[in-house]
N, CA and C atoms of all chains as a GROMACS GRO file, in nm:
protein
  546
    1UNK      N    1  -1.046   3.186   1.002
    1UNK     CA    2  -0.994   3.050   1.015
    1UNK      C    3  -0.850   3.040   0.964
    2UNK      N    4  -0.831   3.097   0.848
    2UNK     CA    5  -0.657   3.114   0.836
    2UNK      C    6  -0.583   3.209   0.920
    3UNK      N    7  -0.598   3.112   1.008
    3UNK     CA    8  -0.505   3.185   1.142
    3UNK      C    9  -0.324   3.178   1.094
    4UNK      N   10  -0.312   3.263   1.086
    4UNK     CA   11  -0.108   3.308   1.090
    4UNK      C   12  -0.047   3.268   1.196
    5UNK      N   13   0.032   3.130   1.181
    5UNK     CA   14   0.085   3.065   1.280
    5UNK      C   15   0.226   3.132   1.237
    6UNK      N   16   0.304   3.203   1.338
    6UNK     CA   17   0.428   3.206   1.342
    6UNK      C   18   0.525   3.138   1.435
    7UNK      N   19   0.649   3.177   1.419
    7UNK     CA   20   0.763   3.019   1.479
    7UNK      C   21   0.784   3.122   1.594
    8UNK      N   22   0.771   3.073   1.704
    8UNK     CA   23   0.802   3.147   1.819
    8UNK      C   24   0.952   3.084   1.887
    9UNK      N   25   1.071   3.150   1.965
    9UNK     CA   26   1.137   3.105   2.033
    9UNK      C   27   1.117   3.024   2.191
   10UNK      N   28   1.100   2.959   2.210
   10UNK     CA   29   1.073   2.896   2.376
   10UNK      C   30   1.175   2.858   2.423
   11UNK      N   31   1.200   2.881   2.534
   11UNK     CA   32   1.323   2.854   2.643
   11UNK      C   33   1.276   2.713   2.747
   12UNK      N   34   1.289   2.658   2.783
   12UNK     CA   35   1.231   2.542   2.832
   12UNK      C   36   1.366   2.448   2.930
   13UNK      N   37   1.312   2.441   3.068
   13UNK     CA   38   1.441   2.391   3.145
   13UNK      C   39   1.422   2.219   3.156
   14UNK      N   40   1.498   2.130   3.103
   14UNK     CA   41   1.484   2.012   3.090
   14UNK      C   42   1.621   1.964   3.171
   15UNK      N   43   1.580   1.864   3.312
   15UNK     CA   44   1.707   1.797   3.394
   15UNK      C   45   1.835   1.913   3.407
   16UNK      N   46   1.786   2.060   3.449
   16UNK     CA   47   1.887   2.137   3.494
   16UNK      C   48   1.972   2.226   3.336
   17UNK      N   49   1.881   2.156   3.233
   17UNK     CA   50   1.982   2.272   3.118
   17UNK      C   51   1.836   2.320   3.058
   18UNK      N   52   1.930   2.467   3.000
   18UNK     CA   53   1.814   2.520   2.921
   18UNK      C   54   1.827   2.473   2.796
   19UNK      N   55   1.704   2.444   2.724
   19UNK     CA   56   1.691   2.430   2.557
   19UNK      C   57   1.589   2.571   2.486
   20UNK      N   58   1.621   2.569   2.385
   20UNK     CA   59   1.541   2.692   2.288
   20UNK      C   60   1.504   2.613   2.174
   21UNK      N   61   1.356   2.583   2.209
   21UNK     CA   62   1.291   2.501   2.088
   21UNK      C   63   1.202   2.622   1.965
   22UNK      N   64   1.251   2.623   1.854
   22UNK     CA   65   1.202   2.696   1.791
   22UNK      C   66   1.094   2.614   1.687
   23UNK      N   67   0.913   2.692   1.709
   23UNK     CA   68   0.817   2.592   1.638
   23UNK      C   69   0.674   2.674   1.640
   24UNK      N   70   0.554   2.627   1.584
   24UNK     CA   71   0.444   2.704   1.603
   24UNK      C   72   0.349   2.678   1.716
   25UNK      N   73   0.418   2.598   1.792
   25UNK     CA   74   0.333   2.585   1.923
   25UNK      C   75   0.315   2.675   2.016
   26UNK      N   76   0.172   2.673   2.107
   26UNK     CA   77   0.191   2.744   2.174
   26UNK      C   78   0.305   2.765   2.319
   27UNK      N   79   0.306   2.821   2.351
   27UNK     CA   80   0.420   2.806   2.473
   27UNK      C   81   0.404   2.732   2.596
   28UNK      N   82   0.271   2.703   2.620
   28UNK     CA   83   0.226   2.619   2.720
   28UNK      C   84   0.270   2.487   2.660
   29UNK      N   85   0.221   2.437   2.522
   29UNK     CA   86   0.234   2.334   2.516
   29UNK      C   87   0.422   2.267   2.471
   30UNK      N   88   0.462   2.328   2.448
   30UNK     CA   89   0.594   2.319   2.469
   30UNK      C   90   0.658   2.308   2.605
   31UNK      N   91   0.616   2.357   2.710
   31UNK     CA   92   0.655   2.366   2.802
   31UNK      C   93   0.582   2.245   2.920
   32UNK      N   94   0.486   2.187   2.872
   32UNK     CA   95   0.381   2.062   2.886
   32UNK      C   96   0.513   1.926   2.871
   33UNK      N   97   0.518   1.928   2.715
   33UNK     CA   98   0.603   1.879   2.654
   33UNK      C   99   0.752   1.799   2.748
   34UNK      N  100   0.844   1.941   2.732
   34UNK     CA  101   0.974   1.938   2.809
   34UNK      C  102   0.964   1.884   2.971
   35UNK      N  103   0.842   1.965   3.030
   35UNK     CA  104   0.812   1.856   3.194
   35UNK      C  105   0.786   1.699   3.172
   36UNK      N  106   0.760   1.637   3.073
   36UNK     CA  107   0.689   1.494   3.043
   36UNK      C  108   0.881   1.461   3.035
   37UNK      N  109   0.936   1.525   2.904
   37UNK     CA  110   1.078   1.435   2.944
   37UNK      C  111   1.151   1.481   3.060
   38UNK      N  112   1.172   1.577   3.117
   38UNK     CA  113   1.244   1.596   3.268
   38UNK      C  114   1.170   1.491   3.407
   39UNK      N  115   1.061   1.472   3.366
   39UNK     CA  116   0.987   1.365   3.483
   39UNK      C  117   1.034   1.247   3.448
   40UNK      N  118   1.058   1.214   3.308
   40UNK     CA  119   1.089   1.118   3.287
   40UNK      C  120   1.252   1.039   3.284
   41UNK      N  121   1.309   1.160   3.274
   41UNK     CA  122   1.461   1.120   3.313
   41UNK      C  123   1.500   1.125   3.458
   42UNK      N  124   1.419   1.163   3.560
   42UNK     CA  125   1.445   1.166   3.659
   42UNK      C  126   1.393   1.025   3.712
   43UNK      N  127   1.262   1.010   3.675
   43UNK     CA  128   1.228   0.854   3.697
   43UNK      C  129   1.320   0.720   3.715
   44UNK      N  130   1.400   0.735   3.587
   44UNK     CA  131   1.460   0.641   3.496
   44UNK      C  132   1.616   0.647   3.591
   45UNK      N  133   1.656   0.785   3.594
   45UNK     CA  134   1.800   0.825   3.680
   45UNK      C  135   1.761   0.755   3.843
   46UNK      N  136   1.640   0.741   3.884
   46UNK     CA  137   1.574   0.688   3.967
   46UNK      C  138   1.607   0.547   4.013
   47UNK      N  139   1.561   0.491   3.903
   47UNK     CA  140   1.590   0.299   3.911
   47UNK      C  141   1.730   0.250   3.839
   48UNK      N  142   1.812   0.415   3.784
   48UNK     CA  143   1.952   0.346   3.703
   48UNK      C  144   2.027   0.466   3.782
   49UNK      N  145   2.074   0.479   3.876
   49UNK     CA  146   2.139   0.571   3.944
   49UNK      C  147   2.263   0.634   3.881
   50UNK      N  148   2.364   0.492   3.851
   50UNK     CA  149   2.436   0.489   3.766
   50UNK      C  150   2.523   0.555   3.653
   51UNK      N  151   2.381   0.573   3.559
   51UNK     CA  152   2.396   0.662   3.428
   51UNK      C  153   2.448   0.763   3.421
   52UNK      N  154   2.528   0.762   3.326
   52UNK     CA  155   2.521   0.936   3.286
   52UNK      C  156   2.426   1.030   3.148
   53UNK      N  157   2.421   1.149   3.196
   53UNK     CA  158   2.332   1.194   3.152
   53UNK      C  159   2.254   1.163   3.019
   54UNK      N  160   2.363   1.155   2.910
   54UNK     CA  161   2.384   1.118   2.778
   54UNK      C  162   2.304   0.943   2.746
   55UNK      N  163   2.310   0.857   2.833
   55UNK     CA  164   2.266   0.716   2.842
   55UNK      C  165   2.124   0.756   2.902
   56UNK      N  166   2.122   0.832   3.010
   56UNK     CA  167   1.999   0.844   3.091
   56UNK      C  168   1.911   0.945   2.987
   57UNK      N  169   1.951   1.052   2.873
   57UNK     CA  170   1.859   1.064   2.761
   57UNK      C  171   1.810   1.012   2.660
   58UNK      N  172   1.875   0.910   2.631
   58UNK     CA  173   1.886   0.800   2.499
   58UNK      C  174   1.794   0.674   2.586
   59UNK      N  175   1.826   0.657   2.664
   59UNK     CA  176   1.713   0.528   2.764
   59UNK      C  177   1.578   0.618   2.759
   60UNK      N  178   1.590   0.713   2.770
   60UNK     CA  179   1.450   0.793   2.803
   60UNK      C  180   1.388   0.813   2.666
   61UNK      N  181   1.432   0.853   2.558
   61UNK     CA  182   1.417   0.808   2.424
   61UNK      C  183   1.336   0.699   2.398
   62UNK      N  184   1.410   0.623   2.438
   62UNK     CA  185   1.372   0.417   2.392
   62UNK      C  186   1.234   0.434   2.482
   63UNK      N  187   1.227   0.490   2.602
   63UNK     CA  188   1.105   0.449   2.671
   63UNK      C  189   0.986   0.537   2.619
   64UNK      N  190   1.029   0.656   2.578
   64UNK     CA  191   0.912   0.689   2.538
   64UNK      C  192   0.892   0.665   2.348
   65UNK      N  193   0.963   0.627   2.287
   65UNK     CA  194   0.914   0.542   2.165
   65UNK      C  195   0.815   0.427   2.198
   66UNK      N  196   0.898   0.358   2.277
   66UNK     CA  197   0.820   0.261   2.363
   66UNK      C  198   0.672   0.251   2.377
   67UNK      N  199   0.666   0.391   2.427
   67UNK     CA  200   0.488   0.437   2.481
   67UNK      C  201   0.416   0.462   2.358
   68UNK      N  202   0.522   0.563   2.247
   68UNK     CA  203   0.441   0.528   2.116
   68UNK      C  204   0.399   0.438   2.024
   69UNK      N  205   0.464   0.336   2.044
   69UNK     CA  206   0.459   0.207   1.960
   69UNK      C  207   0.325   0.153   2.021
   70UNK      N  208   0.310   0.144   2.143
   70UNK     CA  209   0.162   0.087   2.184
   70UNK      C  210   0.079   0.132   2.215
   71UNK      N  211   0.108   0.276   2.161
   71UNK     CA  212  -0.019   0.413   2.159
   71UNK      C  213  -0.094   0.366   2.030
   72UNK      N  214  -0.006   0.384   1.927
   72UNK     CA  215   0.010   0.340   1.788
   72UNK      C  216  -0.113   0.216   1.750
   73UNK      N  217  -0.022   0.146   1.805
   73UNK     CA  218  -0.077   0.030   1.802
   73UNK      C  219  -0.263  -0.004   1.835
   74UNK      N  220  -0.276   0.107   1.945
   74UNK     CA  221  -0.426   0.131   1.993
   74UNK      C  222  -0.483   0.205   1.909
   75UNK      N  223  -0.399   0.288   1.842
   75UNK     CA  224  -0.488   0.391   1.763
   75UNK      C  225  -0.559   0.313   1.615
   76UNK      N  226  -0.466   0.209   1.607
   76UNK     CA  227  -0.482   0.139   1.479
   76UNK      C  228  -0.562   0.049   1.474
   77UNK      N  229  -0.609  -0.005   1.629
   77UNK     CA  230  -0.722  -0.086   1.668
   77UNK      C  231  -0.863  -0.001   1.670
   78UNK      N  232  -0.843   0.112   1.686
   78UNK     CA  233  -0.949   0.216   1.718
   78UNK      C  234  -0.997   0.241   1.561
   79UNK      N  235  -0.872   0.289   1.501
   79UNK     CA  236  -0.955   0.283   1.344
   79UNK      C  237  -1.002   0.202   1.296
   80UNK      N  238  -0.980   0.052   1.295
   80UNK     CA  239  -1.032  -0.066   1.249
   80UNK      C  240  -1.154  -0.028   1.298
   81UNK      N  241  -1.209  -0.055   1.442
   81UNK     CA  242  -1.303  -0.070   1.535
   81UNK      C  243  -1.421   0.076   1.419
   82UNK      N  244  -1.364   0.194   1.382
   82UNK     CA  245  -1.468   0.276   1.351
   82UNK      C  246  -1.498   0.243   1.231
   83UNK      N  247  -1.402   0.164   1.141
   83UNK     CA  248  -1.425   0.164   1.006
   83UNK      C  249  -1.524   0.069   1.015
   84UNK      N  250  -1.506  -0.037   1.092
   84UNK     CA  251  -1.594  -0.176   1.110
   84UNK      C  252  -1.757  -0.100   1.136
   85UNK      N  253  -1.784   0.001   1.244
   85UNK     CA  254  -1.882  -0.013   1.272
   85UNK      C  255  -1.933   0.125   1.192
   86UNK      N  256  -1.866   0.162   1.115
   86UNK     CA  257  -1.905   0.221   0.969
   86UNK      C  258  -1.964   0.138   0.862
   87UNK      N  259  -1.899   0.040   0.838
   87UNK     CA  260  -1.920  -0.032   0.716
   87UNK      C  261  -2.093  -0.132   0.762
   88UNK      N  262  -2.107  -0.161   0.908
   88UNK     CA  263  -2.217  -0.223   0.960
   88UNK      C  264  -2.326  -0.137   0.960
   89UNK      N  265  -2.353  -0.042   0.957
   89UNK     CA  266  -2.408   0.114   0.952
   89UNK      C  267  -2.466   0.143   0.836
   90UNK      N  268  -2.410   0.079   0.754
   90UNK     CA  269  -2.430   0.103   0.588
   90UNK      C  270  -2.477  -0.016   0.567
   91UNK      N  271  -2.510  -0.139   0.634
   91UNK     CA  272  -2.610  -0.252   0.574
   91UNK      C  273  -2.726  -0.184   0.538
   92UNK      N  274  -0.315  -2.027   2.610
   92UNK     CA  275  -0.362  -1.895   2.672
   92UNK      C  276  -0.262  -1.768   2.776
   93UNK      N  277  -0.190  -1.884   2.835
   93UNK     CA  278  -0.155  -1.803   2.993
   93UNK      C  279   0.058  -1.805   2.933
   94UNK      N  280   0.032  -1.734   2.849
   94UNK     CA  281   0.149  -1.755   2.803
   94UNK      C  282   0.264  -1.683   2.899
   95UNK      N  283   0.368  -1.779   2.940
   95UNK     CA  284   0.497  -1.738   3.040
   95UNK      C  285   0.568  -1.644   2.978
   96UNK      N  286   0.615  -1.505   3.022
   96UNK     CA  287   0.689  -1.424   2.983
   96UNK      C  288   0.808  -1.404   3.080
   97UNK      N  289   0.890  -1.422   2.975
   97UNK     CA  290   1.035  -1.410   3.046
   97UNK      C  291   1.113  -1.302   3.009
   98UNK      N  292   1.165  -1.191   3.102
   98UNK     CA  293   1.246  -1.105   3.097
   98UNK      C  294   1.341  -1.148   3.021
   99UNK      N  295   1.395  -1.065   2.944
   99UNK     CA  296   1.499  -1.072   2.869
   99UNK      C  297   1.592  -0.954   2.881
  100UNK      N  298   1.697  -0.969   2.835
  100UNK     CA  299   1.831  -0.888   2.804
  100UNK      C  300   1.846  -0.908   2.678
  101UNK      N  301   1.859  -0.815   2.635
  101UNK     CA  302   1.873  -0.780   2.503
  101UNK      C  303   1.949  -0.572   2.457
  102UNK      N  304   2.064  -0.672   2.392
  102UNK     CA  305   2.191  -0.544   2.397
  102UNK      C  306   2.168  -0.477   2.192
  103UNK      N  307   2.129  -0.354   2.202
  103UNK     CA  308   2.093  -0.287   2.111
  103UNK      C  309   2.198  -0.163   2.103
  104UNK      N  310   2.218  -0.133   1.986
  104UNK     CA  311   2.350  -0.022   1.950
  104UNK      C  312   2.244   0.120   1.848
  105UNK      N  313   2.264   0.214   1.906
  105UNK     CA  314   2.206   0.344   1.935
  105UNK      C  315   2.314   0.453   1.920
  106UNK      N  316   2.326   0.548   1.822
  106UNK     CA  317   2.418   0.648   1.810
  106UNK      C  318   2.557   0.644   1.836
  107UNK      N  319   2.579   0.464   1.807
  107UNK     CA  320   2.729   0.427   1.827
  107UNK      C  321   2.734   0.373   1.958
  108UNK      N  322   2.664   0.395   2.044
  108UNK     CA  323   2.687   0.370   2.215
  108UNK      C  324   2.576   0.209   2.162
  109UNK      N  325   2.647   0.113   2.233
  109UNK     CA  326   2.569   0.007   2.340
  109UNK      C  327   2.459   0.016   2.420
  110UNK      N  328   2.370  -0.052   2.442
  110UNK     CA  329   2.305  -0.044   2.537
  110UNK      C  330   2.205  -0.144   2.578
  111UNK      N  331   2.220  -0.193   2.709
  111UNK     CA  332   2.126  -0.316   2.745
  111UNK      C  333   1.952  -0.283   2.823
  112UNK      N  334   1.937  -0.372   2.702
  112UNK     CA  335   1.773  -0.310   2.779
  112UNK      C  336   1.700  -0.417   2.833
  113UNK      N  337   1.616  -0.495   2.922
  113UNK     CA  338   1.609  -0.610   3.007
  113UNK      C  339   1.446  -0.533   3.023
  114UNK      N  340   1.355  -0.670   2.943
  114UNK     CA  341   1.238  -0.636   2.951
  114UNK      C  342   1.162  -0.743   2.906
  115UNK      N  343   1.030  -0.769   2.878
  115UNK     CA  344   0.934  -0.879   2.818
  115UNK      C  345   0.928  -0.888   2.685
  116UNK      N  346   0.949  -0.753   2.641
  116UNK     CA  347   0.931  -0.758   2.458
  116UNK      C  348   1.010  -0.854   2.430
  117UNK      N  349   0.995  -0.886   2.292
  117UNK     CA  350   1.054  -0.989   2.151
  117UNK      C  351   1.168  -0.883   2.144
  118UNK      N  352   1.320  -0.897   2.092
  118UNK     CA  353   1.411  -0.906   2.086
  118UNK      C  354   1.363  -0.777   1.931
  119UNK      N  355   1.267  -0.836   1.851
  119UNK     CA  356   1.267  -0.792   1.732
  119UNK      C  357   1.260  -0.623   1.739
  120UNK      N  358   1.103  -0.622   1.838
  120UNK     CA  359   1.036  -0.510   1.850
  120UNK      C  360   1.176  -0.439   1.945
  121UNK      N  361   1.240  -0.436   2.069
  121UNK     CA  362   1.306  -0.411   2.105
  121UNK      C  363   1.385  -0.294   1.988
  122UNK      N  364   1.474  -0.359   1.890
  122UNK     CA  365   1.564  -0.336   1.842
  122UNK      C  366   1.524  -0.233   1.723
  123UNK      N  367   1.346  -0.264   1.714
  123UNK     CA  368   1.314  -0.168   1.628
  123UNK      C  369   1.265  -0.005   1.725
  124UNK      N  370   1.276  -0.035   1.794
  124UNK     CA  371   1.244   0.118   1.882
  124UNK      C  372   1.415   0.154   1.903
  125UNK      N  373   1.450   0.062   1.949
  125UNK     CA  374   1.610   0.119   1.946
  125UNK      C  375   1.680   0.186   1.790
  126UNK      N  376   1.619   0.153   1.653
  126UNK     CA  377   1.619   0.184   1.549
  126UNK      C  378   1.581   0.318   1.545
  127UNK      N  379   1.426   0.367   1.570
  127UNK     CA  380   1.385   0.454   1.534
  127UNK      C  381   1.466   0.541   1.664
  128UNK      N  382   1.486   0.559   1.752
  128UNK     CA  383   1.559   0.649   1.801
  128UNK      C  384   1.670   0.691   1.756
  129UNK      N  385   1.809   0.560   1.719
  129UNK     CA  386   1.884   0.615   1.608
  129UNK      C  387   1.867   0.686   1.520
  130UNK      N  388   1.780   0.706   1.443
  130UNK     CA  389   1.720   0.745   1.294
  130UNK      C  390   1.679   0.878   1.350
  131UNK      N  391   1.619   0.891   1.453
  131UNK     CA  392   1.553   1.052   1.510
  131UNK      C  393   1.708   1.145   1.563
  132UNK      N  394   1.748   1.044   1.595
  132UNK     CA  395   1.893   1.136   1.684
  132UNK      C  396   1.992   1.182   1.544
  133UNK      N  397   1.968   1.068   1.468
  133UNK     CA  398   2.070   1.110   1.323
  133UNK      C  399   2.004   1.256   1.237
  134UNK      N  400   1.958   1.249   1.213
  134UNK     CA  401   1.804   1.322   1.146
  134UNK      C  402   1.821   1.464   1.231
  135UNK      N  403   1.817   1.482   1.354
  135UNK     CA  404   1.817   1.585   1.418
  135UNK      C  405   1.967   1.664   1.484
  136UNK      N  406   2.062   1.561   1.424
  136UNK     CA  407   2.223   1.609   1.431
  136UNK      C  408   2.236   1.673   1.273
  137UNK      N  409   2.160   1.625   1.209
  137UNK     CA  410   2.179   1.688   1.069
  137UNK      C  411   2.125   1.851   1.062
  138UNK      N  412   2.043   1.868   1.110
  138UNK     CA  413   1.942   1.992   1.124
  138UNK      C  414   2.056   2.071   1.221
  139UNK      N  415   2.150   1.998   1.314
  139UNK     CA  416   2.183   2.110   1.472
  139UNK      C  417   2.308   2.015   1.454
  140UNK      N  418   2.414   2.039   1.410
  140UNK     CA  419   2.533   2.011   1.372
  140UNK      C  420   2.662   2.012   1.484
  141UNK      N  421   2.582   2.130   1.538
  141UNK     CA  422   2.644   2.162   1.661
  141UNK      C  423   2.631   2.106   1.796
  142UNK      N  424   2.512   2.058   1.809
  142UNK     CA  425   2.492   1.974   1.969
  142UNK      C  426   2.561   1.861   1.970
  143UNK      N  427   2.542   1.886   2.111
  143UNK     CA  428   2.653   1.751   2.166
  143UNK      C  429   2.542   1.650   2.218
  144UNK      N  430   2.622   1.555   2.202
  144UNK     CA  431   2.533   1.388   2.202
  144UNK      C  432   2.382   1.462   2.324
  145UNK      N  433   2.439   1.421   2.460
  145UNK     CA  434   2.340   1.475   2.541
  145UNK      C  435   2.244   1.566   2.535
  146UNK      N  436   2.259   1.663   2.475
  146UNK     CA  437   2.154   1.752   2.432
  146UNK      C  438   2.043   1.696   2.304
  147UNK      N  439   2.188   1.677   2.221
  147UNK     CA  440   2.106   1.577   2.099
  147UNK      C  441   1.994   1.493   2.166
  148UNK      N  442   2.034   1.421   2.240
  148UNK     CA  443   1.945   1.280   2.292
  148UNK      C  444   1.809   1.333   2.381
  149UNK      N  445   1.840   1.474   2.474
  149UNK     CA  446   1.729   1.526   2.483
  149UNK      C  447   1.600   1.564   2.368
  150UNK      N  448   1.676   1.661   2.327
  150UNK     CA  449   1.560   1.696   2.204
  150UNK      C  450   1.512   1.596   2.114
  151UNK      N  451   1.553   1.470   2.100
  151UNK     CA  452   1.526   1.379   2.050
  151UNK      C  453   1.408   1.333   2.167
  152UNK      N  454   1.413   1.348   2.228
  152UNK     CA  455   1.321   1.261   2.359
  152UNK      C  456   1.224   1.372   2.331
  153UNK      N  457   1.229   1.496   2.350
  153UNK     CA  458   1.119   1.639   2.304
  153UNK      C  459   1.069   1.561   2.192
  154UNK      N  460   1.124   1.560   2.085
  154UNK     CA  461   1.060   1.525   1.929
  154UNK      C  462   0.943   1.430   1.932
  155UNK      N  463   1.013   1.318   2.034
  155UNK     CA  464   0.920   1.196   2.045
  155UNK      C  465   0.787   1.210   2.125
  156UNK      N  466   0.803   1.316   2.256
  156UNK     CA  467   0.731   1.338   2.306
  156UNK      C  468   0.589   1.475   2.247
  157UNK      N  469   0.669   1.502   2.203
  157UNK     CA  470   0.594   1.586   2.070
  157UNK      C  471   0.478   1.460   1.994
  158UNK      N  472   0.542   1.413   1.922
  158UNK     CA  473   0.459   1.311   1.825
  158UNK      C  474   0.352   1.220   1.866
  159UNK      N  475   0.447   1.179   2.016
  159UNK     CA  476   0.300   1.107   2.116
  159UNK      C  477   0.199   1.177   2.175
  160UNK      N  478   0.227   1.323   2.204
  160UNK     CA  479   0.090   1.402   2.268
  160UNK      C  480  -0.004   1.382   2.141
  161UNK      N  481   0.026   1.429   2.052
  161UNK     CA  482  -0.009   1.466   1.864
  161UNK      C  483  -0.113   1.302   1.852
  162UNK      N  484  -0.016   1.185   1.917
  162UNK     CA  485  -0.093   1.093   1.875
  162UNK      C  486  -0.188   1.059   1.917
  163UNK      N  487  -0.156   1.105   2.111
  163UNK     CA  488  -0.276   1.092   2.183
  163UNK      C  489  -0.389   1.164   2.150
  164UNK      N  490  -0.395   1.244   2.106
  164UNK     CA  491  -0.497   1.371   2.073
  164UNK      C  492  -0.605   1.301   1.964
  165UNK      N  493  -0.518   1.190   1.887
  165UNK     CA  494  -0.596   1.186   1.764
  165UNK      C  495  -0.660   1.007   1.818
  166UNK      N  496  -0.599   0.976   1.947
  166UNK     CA  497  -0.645   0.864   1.973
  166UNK      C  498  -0.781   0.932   2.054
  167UNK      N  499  -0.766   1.020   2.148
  167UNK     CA  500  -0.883   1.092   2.190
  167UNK      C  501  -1.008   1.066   2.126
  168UNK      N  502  -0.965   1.155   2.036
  168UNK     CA  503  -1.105   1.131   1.934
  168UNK      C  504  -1.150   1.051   1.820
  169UNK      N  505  -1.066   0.946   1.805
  169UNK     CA  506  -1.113   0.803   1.762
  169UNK      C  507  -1.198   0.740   1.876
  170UNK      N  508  -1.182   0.760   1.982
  170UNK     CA  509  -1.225   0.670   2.195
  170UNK      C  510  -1.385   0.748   2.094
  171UNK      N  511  -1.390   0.881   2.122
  171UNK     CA  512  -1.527   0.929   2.097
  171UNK      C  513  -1.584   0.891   1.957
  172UNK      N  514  -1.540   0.861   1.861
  172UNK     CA  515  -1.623   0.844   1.784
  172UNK      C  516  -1.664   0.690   1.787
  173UNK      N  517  -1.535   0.638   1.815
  173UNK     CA  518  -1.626   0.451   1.863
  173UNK      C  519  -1.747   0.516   1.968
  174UNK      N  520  -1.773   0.584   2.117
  174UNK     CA  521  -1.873   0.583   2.179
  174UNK      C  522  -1.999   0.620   2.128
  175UNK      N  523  -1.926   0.748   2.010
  175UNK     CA  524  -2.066   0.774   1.980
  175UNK      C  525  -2.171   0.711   1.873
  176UNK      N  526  -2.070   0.610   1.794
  176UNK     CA  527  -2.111   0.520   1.691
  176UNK      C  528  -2.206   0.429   1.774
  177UNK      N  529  -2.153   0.388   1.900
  177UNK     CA  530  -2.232   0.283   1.981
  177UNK      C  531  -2.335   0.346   2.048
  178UNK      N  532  -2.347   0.428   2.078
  178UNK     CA  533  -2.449   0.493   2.150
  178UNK      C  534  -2.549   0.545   2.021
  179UNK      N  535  -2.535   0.587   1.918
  179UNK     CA  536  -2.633   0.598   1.841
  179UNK      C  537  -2.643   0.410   1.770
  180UNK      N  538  -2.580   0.347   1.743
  180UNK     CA  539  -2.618   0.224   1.711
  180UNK      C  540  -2.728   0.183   1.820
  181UNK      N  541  -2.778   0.200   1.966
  181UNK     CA  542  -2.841   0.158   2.056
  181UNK      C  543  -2.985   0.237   2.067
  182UNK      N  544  -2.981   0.329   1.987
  182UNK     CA  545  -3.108   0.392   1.994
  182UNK      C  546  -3.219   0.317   1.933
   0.00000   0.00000   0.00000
């Protein structure tokens, strides 16, 4: 079970540049990762044609904080919801 | 109940750059996601001294997208333990 996680190098192509994310993930999931923001700046470059790259990463930023804030937000309803039907459990 | 939501514009300042974002949220929440992206992009120019804004603003979008898989994972299995609390509550 004490598995030896070491920091691996990953190369990963995000909107036409390469990045080298250095971390203990596996390489799939890094590479999972980097497709979620390249789909997502293309989306966004999509409905803001406009932009340049630098605005069209920082918008893509805000949107996916965005998604965390009301991920968040569910997750925190979800714990209530188990603690609640923990504490009813124990009448 | 049927409360009217009105798009808004609302102009938020992010790594020195401007930026207008036109959406339903409160003005408040807005400005606090526009916050925490500042704070991630600052935070991660400190670590990589060397990147330039655009890249910065990518890996910042990686970071975030990082933290939301991480969150989804743990929302996952909060979903199952509410089902399975209810499904053994029904026996």
């Amino acid at each position: 079970m004490a598995e030896q996680k070491k920091k691996q190098r990953i190369t990963v192509s995000i909107y036409g540049q390469q990045y080298t994310v250095v971390g203990e993930e596996p390489p799939t999931y890094v590479k999972d990762v980097a497709h979620i923001v390249d789909q997502k700046m293309r989306e966004i470059k999509k409905r803001n044609p406009y932009l340049d790259t630098t605005r069209l990463a920082v918008l893509t930023a805000v949107n996916i904080v965005d998604d965390y804030m009301k991920l968040k937000k569910e997750n925190e309803m979800l714990n209530e919801k188990v603690n609640e039907e923990r504490s009813t459990g124990d009448d």
